[in-house]
Backbone as CSV, one residue per row, in Angstrom:
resi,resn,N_x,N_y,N_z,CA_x,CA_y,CA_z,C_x,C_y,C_z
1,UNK,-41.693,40.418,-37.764,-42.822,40.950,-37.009,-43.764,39.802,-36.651
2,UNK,-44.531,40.124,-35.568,-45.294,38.372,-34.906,-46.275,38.848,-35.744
3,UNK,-46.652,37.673,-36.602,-48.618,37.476,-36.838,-49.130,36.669,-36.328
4,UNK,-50.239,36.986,-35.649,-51.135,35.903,-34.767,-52.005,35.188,-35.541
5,UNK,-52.067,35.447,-36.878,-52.764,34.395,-38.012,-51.997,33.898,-38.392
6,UNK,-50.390,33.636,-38.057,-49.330,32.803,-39.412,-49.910,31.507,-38.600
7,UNK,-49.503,30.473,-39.491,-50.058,29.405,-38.985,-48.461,28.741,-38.566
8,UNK,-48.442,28.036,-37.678,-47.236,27.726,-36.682,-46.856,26.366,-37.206
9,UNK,-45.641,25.993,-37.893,-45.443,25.132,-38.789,-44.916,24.066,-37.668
10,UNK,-45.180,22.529,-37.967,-44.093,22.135,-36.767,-43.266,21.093,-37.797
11,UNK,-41.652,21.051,-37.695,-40.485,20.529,-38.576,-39.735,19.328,-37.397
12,UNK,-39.780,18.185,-38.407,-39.075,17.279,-37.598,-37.516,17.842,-37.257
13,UNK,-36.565,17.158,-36.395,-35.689,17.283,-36.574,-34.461,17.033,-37.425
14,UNK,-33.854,17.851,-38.033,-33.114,17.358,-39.034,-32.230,16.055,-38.869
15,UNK,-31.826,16.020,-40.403,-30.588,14.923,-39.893,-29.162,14.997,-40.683
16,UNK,-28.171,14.922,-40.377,-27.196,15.018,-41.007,-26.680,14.253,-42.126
17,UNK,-26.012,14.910,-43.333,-25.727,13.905,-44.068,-24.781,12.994,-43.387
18,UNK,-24.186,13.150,-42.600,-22.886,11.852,-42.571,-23.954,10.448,-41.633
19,UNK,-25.014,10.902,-40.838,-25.981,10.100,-40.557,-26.719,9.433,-41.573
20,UNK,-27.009,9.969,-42.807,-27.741,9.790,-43.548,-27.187,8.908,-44.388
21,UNK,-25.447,9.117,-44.888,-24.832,7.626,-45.168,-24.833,6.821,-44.644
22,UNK,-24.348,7.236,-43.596,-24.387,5.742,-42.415,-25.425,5.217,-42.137
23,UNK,-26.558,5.445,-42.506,-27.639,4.707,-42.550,-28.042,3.549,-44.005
24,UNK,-27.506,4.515,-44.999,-27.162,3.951,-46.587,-26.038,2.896,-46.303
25,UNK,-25.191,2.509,-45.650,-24.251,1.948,-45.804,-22.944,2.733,-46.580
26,UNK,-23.094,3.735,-46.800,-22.154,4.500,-47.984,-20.867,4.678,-47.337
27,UNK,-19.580,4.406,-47.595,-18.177,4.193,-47.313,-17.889,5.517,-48.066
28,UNK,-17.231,6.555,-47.338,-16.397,7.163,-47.637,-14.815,7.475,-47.271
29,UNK,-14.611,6.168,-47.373,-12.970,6.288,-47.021,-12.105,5.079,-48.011
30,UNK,-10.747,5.083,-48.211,-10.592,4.045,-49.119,-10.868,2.661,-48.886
31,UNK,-10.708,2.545,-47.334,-10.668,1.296,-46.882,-11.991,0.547,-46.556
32,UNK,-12.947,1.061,-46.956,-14.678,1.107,-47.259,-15.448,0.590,-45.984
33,UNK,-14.743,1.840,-44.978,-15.260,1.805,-43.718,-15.838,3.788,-44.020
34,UNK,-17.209,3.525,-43.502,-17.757,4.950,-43.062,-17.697,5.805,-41.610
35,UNK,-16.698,7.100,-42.017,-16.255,7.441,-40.931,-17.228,8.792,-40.645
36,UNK,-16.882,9.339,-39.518,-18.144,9.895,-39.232,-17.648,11.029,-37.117
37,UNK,-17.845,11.401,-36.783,-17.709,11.867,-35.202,-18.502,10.540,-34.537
38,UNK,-19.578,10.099,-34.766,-20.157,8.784,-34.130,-19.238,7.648,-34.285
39,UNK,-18.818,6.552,-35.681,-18.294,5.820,-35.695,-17.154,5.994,-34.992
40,UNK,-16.106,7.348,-35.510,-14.805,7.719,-34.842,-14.900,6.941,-33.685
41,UNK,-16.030,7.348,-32.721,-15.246,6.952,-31.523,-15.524,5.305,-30.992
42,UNK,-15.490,4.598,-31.972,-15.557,3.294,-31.526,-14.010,3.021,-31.773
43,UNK,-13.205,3.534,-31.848,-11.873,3.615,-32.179,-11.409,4.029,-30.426
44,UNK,-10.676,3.095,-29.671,-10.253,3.660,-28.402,-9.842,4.395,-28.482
45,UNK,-8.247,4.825,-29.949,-7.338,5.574,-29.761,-8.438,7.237,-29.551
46,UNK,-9.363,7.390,-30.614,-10.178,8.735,-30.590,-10.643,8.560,-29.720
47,UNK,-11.675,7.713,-28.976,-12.220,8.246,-27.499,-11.509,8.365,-26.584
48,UNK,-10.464,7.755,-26.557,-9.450,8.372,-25.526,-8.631,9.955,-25.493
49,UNK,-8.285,10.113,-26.697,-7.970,11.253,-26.574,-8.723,12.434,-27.006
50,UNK,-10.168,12.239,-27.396,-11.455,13.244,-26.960,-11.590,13.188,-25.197
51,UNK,-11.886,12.093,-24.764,-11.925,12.100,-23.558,-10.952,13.064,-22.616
52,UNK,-9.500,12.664,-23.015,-8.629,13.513,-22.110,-8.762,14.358,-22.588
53,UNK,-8.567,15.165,-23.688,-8.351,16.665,-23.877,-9.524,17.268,-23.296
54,UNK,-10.820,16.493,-23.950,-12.754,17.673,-23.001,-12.338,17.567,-21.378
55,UNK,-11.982,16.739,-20.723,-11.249,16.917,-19.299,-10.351,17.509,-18.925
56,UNK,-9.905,17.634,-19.482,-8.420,18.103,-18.667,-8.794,19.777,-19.046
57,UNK,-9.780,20.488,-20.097,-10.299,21.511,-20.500,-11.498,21.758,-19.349
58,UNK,-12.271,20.830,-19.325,-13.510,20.754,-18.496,-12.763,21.295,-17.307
59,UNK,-12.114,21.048,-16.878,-11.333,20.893,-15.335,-10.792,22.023,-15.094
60,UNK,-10.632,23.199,-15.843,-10.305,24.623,-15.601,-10.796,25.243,-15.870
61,UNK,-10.810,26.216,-14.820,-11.323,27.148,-14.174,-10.596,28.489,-15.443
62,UNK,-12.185,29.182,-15.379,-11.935,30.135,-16.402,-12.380,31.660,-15.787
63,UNK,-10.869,32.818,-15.826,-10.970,33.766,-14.792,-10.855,34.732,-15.917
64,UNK,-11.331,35.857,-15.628,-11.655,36.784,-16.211,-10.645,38.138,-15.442
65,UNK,-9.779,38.985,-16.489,-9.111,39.787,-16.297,-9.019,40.943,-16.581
66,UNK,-8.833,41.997,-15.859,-9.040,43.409,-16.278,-7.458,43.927,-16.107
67,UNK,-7.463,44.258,-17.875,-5.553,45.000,-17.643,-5.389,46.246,-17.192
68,UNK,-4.344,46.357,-16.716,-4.165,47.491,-16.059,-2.660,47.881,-16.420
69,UNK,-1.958,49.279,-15.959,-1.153,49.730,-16.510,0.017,49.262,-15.665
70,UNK,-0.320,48.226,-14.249,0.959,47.798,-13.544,0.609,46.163,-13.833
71,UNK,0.017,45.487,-14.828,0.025,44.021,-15.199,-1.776,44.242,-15.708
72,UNK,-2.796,42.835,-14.323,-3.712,42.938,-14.549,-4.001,42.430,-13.238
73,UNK,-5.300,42.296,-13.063,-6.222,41.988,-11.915,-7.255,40.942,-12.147
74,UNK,-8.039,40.149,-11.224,-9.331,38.981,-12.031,-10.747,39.913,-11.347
75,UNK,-10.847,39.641,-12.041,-12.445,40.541,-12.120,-13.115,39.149,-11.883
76,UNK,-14.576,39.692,-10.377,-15.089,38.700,-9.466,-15.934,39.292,-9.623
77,UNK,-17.645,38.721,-9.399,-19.046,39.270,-9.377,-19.289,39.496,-10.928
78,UNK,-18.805,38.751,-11.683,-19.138,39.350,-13.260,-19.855,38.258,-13.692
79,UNK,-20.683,38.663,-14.794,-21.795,37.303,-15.301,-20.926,36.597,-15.914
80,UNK,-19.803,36.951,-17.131,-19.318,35.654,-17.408,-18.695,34.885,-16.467
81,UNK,-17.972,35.522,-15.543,-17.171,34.547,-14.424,-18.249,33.474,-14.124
82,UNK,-19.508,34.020,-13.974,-20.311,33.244,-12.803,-20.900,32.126,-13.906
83,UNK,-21.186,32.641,-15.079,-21.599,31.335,-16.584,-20.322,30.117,-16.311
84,UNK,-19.686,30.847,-16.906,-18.056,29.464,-16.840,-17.559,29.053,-15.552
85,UNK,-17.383,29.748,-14.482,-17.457,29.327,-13.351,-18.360,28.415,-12.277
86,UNK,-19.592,28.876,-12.437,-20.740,28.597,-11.063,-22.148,27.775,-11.960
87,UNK,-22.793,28.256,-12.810,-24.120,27.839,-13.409,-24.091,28.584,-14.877
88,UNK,-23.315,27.568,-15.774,-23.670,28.094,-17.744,-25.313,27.778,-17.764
89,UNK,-26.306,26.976,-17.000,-27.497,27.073,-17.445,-27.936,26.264,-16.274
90,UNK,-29.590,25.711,-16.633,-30.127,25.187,-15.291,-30.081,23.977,-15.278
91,UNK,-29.205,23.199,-16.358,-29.298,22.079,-16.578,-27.766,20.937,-16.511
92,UNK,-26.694,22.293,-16.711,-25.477,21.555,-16.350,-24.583,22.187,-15.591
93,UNK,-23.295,21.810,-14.858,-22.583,22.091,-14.192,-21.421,23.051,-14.750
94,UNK,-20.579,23.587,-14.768,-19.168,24.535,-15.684,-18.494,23.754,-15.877
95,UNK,-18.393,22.475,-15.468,-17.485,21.029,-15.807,-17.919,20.291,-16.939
96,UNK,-19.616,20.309,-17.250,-20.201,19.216,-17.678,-20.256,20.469,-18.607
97,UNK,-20.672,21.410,-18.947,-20.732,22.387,-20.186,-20.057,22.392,-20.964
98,UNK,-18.453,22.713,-20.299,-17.505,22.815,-21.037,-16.579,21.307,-21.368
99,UNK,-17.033,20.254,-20.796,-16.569,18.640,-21.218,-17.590,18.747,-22.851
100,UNK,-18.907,19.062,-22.543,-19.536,19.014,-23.551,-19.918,19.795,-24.772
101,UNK,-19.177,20.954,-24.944,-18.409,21.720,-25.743,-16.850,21.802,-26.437
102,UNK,-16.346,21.018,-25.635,-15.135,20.501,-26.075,-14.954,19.284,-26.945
103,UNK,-15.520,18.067,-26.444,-16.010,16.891,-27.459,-16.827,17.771,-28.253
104,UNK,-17.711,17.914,-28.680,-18.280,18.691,-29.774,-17.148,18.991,-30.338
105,UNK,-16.319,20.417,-30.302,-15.531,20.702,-30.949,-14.176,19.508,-31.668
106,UNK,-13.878,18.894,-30.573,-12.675,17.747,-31.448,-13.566,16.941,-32.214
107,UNK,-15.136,16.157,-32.156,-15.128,15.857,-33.021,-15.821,16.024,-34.419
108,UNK,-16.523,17.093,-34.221,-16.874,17.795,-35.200,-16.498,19.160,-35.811
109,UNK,-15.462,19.587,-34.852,-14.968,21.055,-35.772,-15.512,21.836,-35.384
110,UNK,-16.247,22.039,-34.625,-17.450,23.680,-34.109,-18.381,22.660,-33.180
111,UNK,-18.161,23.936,-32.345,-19.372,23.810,-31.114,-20.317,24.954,-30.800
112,UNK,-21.257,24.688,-30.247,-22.534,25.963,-31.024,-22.851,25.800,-29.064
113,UNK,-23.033,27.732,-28.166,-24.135,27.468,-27.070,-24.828,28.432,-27.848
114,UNK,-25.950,28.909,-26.957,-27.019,30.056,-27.286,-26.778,30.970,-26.363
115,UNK,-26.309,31.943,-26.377,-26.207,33.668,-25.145,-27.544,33.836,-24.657
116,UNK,-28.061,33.470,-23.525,-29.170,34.118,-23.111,-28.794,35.754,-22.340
117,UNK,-29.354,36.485,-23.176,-29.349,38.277,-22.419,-30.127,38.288,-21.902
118,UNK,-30.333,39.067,-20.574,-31.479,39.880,-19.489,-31.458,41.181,-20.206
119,UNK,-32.146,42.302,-19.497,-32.757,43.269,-20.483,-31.642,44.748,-19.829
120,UNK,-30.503,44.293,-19.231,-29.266,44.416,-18.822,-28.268,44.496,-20.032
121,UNK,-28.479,43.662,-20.763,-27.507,43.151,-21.660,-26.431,42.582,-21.160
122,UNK,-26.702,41.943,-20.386,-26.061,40.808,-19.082,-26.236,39.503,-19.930
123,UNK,-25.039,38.672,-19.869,-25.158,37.384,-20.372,-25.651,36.407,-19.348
124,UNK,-26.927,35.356,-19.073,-27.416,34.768,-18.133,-27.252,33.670,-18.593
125,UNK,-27.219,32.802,-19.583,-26.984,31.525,-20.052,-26.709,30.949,-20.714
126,UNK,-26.164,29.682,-21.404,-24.714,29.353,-22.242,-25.802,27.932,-22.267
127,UNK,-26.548,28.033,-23.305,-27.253,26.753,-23.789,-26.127,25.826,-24.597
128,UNK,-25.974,24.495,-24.512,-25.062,23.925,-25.637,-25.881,23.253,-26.550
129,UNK,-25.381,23.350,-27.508,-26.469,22.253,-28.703,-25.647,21.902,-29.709
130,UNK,-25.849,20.351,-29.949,-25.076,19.816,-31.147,-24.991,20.069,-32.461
131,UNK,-23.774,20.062,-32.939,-23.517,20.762,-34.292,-24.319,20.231,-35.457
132,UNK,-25.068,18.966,-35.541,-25.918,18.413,-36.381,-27.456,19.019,-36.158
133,UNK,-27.513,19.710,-34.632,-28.811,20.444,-34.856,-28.641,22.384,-35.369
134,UNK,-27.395,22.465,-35.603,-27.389,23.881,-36.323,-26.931,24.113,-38.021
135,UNK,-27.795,25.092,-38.340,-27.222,25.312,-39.663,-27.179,26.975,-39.544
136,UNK,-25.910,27.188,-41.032,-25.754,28.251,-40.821,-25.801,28.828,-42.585
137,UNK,-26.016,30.334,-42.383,-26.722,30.864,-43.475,-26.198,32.270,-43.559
138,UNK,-25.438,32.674,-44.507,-24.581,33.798,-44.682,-25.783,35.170,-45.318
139,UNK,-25.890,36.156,-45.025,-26.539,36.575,-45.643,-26.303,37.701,-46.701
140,UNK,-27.034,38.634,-47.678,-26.309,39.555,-48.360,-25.154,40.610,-47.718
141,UNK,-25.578,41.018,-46.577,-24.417,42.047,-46.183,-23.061,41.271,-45.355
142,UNK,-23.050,40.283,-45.247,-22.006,39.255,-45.022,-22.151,39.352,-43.178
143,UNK,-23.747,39.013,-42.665,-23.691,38.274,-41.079,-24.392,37.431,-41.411
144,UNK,-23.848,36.211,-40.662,-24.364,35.173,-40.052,-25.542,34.646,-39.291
145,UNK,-26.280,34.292,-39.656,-27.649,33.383,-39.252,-27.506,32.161,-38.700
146,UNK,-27.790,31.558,-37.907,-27.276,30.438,-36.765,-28.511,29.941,-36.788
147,UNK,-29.023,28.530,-37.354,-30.713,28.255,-37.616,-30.570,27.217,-36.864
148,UNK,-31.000,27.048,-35.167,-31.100,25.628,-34.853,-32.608,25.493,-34.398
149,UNK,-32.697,23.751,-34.507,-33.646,23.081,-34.344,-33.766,22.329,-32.667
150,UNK,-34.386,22.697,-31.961,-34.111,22.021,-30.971,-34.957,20.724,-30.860
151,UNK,-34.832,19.801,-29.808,-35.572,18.326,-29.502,-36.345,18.432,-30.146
152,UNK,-37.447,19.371,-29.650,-39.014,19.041,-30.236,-39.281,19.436,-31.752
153,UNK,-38.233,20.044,-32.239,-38.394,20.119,-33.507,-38.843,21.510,-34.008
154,UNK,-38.610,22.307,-33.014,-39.085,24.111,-33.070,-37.539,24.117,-33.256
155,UNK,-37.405,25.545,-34.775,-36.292,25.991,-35.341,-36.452,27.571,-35.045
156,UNK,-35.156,28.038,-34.549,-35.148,29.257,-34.080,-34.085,29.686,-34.705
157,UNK,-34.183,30.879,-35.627,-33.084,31.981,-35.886,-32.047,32.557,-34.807
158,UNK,-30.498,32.710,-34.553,-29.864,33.538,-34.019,-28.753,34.188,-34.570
159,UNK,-28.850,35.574,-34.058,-27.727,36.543,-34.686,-26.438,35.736,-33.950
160,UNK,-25.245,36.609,-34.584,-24.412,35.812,-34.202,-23.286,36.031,-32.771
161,UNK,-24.296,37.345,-32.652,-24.384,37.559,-31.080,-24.699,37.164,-29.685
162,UNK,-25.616,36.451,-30.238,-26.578,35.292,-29.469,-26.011,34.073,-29.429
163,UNK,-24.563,33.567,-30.099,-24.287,32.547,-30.379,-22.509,32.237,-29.853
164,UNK,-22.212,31.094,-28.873,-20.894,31.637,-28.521,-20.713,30.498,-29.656
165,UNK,-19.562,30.667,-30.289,-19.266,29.383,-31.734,-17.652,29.238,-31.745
166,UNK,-17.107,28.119,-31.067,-15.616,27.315,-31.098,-15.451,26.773,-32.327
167,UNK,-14.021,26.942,-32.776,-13.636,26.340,-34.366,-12.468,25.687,-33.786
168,UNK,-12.116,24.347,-34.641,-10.944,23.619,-34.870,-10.712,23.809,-35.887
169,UNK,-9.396,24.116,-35.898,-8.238,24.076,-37.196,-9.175,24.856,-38.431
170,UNK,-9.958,26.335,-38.564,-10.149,26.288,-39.145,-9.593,27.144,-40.482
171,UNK,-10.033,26.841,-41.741,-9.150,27.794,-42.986,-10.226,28.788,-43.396
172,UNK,-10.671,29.059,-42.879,-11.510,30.684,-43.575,-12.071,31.641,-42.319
173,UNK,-11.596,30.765,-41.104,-11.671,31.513,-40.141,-12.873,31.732,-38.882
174,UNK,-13.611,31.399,-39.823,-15.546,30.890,-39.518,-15.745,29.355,-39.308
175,UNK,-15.406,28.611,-39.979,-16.396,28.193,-39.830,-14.824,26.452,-39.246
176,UNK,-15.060,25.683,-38.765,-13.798,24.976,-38.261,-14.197,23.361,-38.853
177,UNK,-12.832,22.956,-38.735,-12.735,21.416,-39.088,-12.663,20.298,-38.599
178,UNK,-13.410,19.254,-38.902,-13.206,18.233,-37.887,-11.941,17.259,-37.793
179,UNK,-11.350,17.318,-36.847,-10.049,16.263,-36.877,-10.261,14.965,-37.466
180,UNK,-11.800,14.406,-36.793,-12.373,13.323,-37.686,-12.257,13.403,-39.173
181,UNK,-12.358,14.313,-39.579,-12.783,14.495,-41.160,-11.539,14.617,-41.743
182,UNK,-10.334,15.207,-41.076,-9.185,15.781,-41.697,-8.402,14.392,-41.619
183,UNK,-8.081,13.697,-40.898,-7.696,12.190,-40.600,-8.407,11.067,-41.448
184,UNK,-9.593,11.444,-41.753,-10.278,10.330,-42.156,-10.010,8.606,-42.619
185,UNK,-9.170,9.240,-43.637,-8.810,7.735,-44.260,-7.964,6.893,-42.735
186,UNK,-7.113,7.405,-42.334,-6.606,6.844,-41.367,-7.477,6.370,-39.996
187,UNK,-8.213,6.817,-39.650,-9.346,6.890,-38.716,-10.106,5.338,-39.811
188,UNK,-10.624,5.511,-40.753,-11.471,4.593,-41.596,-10.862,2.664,-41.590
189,UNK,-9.109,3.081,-41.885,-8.100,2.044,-41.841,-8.288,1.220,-40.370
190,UNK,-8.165,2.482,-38.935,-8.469,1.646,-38.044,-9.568,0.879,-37.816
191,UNK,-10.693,1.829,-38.014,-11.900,0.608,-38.016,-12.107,-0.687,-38.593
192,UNK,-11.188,-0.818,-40.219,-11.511,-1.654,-41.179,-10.562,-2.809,-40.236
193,UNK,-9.336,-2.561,-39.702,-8.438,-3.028,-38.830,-9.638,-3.584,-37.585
194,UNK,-9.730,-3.022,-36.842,-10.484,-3.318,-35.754,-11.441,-4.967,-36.593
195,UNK,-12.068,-4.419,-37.110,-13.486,-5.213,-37.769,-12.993,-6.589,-38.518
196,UNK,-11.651,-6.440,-39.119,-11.078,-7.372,-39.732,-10.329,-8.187,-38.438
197,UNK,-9.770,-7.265,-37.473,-9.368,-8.410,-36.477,-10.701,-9.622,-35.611
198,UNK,-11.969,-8.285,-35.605,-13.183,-9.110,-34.916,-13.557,-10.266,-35.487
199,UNK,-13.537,-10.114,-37.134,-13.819,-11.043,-37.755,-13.300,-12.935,-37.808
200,UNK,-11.769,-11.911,-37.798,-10.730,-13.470,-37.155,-11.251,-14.247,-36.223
201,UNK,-11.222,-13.197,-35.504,-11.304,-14.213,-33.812,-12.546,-14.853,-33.877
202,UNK,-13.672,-14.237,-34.405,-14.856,-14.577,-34.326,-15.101,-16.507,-35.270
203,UNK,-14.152,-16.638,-36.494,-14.459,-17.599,-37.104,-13.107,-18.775,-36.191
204,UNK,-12.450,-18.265,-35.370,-11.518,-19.120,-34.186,-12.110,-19.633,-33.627
């Protein structure tokens, strides 16, 4: 319920633990390189193939179908067509949304937008926001709470209705995994590789 006496708290933006090592210097891999969705992609082999897969995803066209009892048909004039198709928001393109929901997902395991409803119950907009600015919070009757923080540091509750949420590879079904994370040591080896070759050349 709104109170116009609560006093209006303002919260920096969070930060993630795997940021928060990597700021420590803290190695979590054997080869005592710290791996991470950021470091990952100083690795060509991972930015290359984040790159192609969010493209070659970005790059199709997403049609919406109504079955019917002689196959199906694409259903045209509909709000999701026109979100994934024409304008997900006022700020990116259906190319640049879904490039940037896709990297999210390969390299962190989940990608988080926000459902904007009209008073229709019409879906009008497909906010994206990075998985280090959401947390999530199970509650007693077993739904989901979606707590993100945006830029300025205002944290907003969403049901999980309000929330479209992509998983990689995940094992409980909810909540998904990062390829980064599941690879790790190997991902960690290349960097230590990379860094050990820079090193060579560098004392050549």
């Amino acid at each position: 319920m709104w109170n116009p006496f609560k006093r209006k708290e303002q919260r920096s933006a969070p930060i993630a633990i795997d940021e928060l090592l990597s700021y420590l210097g803290v190695s979590n891999t054997g080869a005592g390189e710290f791996v991470s969705p950021q470091t990952a992609e100083a690795l060509p082999a991972v930015m290359n193939a984040v790159t192609v897969i969010a493209e070659a995803v970005a790059s199709m066209p997403c049609y919406l179908y109504r079955l019917k009892d002689d196959g199906r048909e694409r259903i045209y004039k509909h709000p999701v067509d026109y979100l994934l198709n024409e304008m997900p928001n006022r700020s990116q393109t259906p190319y640049q949304f879904k490039y940037t929901m896709m990297r999210h997902c390969l390299l962190n395991g989940n990608a988080y937008a926000v459902i904007e409803w009209n008073s229709k119950g019409e879906p009008i907009s497909l906010t994206p926001y990075p998985p280090s600015a959401v947390n999530i919070y199970r509650k007693v009757g077993g739904e989901y709470i979606y707590q993100i923080t945006d830029l300025d540091g205002k944290t907003t509750n969403y049901l999980q209705d309000e929330i479209l949420h992509l998983r990689h590879s995940s094992l409980d079904g909810f909540m998904g995994r990062s390829p980064v994370t599941i690879c790790r040591e190997t991902v960690g080896l290349g960097l230590a590789q990379q860094k050990h070759g820079s090193a060579i050349m560098k004392t050549d």
